[in-house]
N, C-alpha and C positions, 0 to 999 in steps of 0.2 A: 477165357481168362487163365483159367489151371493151365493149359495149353502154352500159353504165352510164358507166364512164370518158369513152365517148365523148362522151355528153350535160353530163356534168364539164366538161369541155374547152369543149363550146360553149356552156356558160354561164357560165363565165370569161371566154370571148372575146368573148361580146357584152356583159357586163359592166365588160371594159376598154375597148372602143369608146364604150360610153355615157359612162363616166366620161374620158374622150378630152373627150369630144365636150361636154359639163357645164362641162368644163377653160376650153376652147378657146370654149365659148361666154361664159364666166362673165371668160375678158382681154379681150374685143370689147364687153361691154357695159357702162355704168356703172352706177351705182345709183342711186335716185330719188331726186331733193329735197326734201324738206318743206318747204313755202313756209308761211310764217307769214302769220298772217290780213293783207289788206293797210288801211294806215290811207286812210281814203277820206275823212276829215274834213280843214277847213285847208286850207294850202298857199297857193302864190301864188297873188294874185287874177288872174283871167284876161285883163284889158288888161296887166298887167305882163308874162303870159307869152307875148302875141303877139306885146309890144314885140320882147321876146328872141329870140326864138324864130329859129332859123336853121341851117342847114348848115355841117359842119363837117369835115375828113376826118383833122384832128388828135389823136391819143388818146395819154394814157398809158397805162402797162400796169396800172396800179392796178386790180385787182379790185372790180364792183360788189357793196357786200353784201345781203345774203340778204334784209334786209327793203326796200331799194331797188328789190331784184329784182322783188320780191314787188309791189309798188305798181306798178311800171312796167308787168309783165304786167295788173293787172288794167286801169289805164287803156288799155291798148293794144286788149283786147277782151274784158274780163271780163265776168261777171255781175253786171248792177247793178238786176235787180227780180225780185222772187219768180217772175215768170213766165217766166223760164230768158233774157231778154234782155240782150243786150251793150251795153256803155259803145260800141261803134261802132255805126251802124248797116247794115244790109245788105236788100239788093235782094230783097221777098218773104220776108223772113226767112229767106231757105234756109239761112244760116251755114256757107257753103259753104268758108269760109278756118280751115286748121288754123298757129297758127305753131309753129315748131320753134327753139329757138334751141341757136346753137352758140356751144360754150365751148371752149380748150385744153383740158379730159377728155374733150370727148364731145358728143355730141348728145340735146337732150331735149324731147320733146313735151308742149306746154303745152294743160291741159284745164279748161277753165273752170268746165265745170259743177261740179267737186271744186277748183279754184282750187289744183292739184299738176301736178309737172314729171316725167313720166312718161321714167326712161332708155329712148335707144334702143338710144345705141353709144358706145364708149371714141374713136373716131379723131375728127381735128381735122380737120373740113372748111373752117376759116375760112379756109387758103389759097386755096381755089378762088374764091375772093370777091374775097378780097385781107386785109391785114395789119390785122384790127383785132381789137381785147379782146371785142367778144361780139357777133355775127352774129344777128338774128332772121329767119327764112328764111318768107317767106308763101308758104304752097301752097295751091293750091283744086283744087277736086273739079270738075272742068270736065264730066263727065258728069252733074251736076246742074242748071249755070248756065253759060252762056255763059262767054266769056275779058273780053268787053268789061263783063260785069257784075259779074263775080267783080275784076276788072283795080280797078269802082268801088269797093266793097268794103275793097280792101285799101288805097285810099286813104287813106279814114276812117281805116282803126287805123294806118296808116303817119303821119295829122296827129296823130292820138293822142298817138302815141310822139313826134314832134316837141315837142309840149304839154309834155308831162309831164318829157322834157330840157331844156326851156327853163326848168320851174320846179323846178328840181334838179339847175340847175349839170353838166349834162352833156350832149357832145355826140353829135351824131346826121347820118348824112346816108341820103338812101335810094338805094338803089341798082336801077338798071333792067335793068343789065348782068351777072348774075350768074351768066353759064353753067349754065343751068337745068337743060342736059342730063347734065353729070356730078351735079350736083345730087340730080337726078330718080332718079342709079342709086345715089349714097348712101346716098340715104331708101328706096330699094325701095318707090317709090309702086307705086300701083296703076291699074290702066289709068283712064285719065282724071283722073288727079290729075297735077300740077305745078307747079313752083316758078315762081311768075310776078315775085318780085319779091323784094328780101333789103333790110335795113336795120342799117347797123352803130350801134353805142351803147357810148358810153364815157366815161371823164373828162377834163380838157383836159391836155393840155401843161401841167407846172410848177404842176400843183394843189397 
């Protein structure tokens, strides 16, 4: 009987550890975004939007919406042909660059092939960058492709994303300086992955 009670006991107790730990993981992480199909037809014609097109490090707080969102990820490095390639191009096709953007809830990794914003984590890393409405954080997988080739890479989708704010009224500037290394332990990369580069994007002042 003591026997029996005993095993009681310890499977309550590792019952309330689990449900601790469910807890405690379930306020740390956000939830996933459903990105609505993005509209890939239209838009500004492309000499208007290079006219435009420029660096900016002024933003209001105005929230980008969902189908903004949506269009901006896929021109920055979505999937634009049946054969799994991106609107960017990249070095050997390794597709060695994951972005990650960060928002005041959290942090979410963007996956092309399903064109969804996968939750990582509920905390705001966008101070470590600096003060703006939504951080896109480019990491590469450096054990698959060089720094200097991954570096070209995230050029392409970093003029992308220039592109695509100049034809949408929103600003953008990229950033080189983004302390990679606290970064790097946000995201809990993985050996040979790192943040090589961040890009903020937002609306103007007095929109």
């Amino acid at each position: 009987m003591k026997k029996f009670k005993s095993l009681i006991l310890t499977i309550l107790f590792f019952s309330a550890v689990l449900l601790s730990s469910v807890a405690a993981y379930s306020e740390t992480t956000a939830s996933d975004i459903v990105l609505p199909a993005p509209t890939i037809t239209g838009g500004m014609p492309l000499m208007d939007a290079l006219k435009n097109r420029k660096s900016s490090i002024k933003f209001s707080k105005e929230p980008i919406p969902i189908q903004t969102l949506s269009n901006l990820l896929w021109a920055a490095d979505g999937v634009n042909r049946s054969d799994g390639k991106r609107t960017a191009p990249s070095a050997l096709n390794a597709q060695v660059v994951t972005i990650y953007a960060a928002f005041p809830d959290g942090i979410y990794k963007y996956n092309p092939q399903t064109h969804t914003l996968s939750a990582f984590s509920k905390e705001d890393v966008r101070p470590i960058v600096g003060k703006y409405p939504m951080v896109l954080l480019y990491v590469a997988n450096l054990a698959r492709q060089s720094k200097y080739l991954a570096s070209v890479d995230i050029g392409f989708i970093g003029q992308n994303v220039y592109l695509f704010c100049a034809a949408n009224d929103l600003n953008t500037i990229f950033l080189y300086d983004s302390n990679s290394y606290a970064l790097n332990n946000k995201l809990e990369l993985k050996l040979g992955e790192e943040v090589l580069f961040a890009q903020a994007v937002g609306y103007p002042t007095g929109k």
